[in-house]
C-alpha positions as CSV (number, residue, x, y, z in Angstrom):
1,X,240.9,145.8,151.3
2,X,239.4,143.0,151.9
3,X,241.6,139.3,153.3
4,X,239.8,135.9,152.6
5,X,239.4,133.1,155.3
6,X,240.4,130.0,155.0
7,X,237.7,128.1,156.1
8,X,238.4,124.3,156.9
9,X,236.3,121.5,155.1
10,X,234.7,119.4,157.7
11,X,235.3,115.8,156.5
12,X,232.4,113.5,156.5
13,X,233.2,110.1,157.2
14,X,231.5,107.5,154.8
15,X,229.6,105.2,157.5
16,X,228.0,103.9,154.8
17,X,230.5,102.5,153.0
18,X,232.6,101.4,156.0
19,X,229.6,99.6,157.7
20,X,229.0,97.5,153.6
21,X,232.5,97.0,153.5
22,X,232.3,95.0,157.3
23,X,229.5,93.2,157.0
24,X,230.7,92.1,153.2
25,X,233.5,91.3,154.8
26,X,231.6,89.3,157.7
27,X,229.9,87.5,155.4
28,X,232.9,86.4,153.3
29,X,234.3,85.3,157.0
30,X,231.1,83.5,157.3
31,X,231.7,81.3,153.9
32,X,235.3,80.9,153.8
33,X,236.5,80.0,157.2
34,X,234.7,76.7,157.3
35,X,235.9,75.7,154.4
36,X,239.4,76.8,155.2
37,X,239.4,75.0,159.0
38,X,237.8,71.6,156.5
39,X,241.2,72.1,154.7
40,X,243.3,72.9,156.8
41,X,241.9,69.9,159.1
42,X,242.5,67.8,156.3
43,X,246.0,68.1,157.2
44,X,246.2,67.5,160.8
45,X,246.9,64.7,163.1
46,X,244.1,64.3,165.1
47,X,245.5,65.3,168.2
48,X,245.8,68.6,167.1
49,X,242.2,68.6,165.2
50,X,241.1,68.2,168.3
51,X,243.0,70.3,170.4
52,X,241.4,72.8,172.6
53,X,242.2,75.8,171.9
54,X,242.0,74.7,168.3
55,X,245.2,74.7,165.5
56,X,244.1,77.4,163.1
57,X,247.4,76.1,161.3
58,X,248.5,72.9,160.9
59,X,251.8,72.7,163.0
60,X,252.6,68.9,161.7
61,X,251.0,69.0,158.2
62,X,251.0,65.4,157.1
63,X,249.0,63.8,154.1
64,X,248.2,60.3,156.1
65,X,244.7,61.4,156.0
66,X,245.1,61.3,152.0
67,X,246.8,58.7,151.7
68,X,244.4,56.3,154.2
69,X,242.0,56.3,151.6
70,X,244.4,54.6,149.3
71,X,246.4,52.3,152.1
72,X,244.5,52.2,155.2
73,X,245.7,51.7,158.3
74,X,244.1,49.3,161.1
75,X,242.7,52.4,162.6
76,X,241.1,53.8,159.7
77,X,239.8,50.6,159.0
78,X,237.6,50.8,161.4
79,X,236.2,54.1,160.9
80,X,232.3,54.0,159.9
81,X,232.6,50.2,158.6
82,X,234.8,50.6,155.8
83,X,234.2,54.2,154.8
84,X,237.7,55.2,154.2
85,X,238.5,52.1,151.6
86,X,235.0,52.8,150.2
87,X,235.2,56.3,149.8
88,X,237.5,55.9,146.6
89,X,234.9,53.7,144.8
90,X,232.1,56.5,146.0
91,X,234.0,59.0,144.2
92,X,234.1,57.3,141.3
93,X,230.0,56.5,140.9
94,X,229.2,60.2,142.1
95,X,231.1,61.1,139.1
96,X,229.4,58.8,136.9
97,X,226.4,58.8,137.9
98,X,226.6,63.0,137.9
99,X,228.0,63.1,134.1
100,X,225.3,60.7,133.1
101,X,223.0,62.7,134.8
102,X,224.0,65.8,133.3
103,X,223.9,64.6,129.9
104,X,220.5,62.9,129.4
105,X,218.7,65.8,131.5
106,X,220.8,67.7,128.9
107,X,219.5,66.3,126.4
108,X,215.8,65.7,127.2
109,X,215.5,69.5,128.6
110,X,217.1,70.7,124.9
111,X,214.1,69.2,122.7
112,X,211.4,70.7,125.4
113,X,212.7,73.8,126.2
114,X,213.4,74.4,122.4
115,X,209.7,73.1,121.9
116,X,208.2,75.7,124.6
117,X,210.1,78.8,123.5
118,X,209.8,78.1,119.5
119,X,206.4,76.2,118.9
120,X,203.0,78.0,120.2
121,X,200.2,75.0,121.1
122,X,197.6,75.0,124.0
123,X,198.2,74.1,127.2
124,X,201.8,74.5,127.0
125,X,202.0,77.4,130.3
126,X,199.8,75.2,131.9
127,X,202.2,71.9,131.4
128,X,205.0,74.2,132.2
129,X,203.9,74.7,135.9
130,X,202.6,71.0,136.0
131,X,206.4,70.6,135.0
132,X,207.6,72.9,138.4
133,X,204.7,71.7,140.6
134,X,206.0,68.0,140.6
135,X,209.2,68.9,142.4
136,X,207.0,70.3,145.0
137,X,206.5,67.0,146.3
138,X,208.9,66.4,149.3
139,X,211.4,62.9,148.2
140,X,210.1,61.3,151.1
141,X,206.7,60.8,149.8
142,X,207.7,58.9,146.7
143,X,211.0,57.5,148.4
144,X,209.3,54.1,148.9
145,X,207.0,53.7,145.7
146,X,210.3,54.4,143.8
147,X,212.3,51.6,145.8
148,X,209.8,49.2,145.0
149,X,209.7,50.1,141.2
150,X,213.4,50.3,141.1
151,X,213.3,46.2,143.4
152,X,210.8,44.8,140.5
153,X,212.7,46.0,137.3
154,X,216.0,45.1,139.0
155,X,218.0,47.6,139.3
156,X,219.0,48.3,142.8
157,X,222.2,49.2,143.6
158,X,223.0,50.6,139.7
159,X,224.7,53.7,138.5
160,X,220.8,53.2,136.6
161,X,218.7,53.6,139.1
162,X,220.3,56.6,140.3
163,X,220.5,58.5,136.7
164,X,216.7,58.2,136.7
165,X,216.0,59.4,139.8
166,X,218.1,62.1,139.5
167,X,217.1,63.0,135.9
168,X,213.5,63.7,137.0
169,X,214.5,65.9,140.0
170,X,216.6,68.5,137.5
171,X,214.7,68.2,134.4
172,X,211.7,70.3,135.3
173,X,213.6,73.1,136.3
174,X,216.6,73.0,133.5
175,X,213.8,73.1,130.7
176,X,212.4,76.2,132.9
177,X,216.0,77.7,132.4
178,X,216.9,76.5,129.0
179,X,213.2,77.7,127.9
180,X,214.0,80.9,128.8
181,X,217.4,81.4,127.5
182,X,216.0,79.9,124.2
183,X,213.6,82.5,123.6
184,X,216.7,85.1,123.7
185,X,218.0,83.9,120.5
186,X,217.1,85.8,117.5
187,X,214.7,84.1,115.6
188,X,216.5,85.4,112.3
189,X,219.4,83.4,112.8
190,X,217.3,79.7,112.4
191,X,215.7,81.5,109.5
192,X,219.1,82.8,107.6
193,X,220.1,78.8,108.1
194,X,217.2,77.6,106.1
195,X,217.6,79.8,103.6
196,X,221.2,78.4,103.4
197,X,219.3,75.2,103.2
198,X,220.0,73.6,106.7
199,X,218.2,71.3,108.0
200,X,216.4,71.4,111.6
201,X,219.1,69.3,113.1
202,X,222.2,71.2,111.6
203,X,220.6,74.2,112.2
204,X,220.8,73.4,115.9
205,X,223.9,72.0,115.8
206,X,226.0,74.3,114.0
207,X,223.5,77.6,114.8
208,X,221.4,77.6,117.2
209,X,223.4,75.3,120.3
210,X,226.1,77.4,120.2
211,X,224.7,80.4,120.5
212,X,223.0,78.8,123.6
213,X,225.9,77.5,124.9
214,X,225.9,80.0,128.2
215,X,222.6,78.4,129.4
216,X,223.6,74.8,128.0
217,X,226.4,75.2,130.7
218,X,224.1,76.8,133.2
219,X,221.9,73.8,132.5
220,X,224.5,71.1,132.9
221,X,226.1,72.2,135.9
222,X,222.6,72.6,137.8
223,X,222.0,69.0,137.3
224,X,225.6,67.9,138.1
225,X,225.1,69.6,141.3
226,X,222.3,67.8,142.2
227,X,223.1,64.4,141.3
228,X,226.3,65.1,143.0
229,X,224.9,66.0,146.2
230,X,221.7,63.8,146.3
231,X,221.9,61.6,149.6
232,X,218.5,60.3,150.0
233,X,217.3,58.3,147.2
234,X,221.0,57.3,147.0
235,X,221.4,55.8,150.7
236,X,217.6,53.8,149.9
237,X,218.7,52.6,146.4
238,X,222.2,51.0,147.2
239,X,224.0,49.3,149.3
240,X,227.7,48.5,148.2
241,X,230.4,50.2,147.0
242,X,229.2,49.6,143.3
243,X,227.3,51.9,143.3
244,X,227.3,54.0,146.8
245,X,227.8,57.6,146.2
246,X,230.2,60.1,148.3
247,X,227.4,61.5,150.1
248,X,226.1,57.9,151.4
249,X,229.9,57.1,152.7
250,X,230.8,60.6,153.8
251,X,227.7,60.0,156.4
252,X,229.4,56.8,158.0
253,X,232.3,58.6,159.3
254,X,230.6,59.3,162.1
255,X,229.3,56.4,164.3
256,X,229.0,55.8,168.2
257,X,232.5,53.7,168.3
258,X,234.7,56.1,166.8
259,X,235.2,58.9,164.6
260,X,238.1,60.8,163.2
261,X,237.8,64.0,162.3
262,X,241.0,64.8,160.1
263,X,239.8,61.9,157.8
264,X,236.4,62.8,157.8
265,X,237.2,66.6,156.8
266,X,239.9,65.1,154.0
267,X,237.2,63.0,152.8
268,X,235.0,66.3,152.6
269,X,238.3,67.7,150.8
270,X,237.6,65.0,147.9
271,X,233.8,65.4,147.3
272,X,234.0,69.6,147.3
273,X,237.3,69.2,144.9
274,X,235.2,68.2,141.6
275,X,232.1,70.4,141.9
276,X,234.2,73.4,142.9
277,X,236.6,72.7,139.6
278,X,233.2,72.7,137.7
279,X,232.1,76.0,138.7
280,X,235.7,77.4,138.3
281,X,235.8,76.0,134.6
282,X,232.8,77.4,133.1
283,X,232.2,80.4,135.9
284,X,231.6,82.6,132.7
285,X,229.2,80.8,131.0
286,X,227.3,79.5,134.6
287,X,226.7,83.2,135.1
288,X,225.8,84.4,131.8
289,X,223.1,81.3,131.9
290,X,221.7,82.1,135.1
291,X,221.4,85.9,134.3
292,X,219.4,85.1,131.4
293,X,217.5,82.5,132.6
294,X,216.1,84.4,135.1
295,X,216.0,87.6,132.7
296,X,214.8,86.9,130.0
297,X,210.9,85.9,129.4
């Protein structure tokens, strides 16, 4: 008669796994904790900012840095000539100027893309990459013939000559993601409209934009983000608070004469805030858009 053995299992640890869990980890270290020490910054005197070793914590929290921007005080006054009483204004015209932005690329990339991925005519693949070669062309090469352009037709320092500028940086690339999004909508559903007698606008309107919706988001918030964090073209094209955007002031906060860090990193606060809501808002949509913009084909 025969006795079985127990024979023990030898356990095989999952390196694999453990070493993708650390570096995913890492890498979450490596995009979270500046933003968190920006924050938590944000709420330090600047003693402690400063402090070496530094405050990981803020062991005074305070909102003085917030509040400067609203009532400065005779020392924040003279941080960056005026860039803490201008940075209110510069939130304001990066939002404006970003909406606008947003909409009329919107609206111009809507009618091309639609016009690519529907209607078949030579020379269109070959305009498409015309389309993508022009923002190959570094900003500082057309920096000056633009300021010039911008000097004779008047409009220096506008919330206009920044909605232009902007507008033909993100158009060629959000009628390259609307095109392709636009070919992943069922033809039949256009044609069931006209039989239901719609016309070409209602169609869109009622049929064929919401079903595009995910890369109409997708679409929008690209350009948003790149009005919003243009600095170039903004810091040639104006020069007062009418119509200076956050990125132009957020650079003056740091000068040769002084600099304070806990208002600089609130001021950051303020300028990440909207763009970070946007995303948050629409996260489903952005990512649907972007999947099939880069999918589909």
């Amino acid at each position: 008669m025969s006795t079985a053995v127990n024979v023990p299992l030898r356990y095989r640890v999952p390196w694999k796994k453990i070493v993708l869990y650390v570096l995913a980890a890492g890498f979450a270290l490596y995009l979270v904790l500046p933003f968190y020490w920006i924050v938590a910054m944000s709420f330090m005197h600047e003693v402690d900012a400063i402090s070496v070793p530094p405050h990981w914590v803020p062991t005074h929290p305070t909102l003085e840095n917030y509040l400067g921007f609203v009532r400065p005080n005779a020392a924040q006054e003279l941080v960056g000539g005026r860039a803490v009483s201008e940075t209110p204004y510069s939130l304001r015209n990066s939002l404006v100027v970003a909406t606008a932005t947003a909409v009329l690329n919107l609206a111009l990339a809507t009618f091309a893309a639609y016009s690519f991925s529907r209607l078949k005519f030579r020379g269109s693949q070959v305009l498409l990459v015309l389309y993508l070669l022009t923002r190959m062309v570094p900003g500082i090469a057309i920096i000056i013939p633009f300021y010039l352009l911008m000097r004779s037709f008047g409009l220096l320092d506008t919330y206009l000559a920044l909605i232009l500028s902007y507008t033909t940086f993100a158009l060629p690339i959000t009628i390259w993601i609307l095109k392709d999004f636009f070919r992943s909508v069922p033809r039949e559903l256009e044609e069931a409209a006209r039989v239901d007698r719609c016309g070409w606008f209602r169609t869109m309107w009622t049929v064929f934009l919401p079903v595009a919706a995910p890369g109409l988001v997708a679409a929008a918030v690209f350009a948003f983000m790149t009005a919003w964090n243009e600095f170039m073209f903004a810091l040639f094209l104006t020069s007062t608070k009418a119509a200076k955007t956050i990125p132009v002031v957020a650079a003056n906060f740091a000068t040769d004469f002084n600099t304070q860090f806990t208002v600089m990193a609130a001021a950051g606060v303020l300028a990440v805030v909207p763009p970070l809501v946007l995303a948050l808002l629409f996260q489903r949509k952005l990512v649907q858009g972007m999947a099939a913009g880069s999918v589909k084909g």
